[in-house]
N, C-alpha and C positions, 0 to 999 in steps of 0.2 A: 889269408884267412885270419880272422881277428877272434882270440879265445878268451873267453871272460876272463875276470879280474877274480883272483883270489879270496872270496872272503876274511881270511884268516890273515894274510900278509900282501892283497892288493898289490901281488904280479901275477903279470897275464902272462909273461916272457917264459916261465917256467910250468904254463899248464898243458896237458893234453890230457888228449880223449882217451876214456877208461869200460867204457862198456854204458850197458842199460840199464837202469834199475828197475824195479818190478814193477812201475808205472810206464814203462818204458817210455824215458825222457832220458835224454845223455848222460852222464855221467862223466866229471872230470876230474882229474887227479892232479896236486901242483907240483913239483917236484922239488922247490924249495921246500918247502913245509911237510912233504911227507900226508896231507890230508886231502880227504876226496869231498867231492863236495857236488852237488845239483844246481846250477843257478836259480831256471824258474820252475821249482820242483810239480807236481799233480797231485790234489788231496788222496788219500786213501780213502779206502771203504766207498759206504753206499751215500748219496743222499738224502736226508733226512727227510725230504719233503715229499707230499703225498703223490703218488701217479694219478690221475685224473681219469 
């Protein structure tokens, strides 16, 4: 299983999986760096654009 690459220090070797966040997408945590992070995070709220 291949786990994204760290934004903060770009290692993958020291990531795993941490939960969901409120948009429920993964959530990973690096264990070098101590920071958690979403790769391809989902906008919040509503959007803008009219219903038809």
């Amino acid at each position: 299983m291949s786990h994204p690459n760290c934004p903060t220090c770009q290692h993958n070797h020291y990531v795993i999986k941490a939960g969901l966040n409120r948009s429920r997408t993964q959530r990973y945590r690096c264990q070098d760096c101590a920071r958690y992070f979403t790769p391809q995070p989902k906008p919040l709220g509503y959007d803008p654009r009219p219903v038809s």
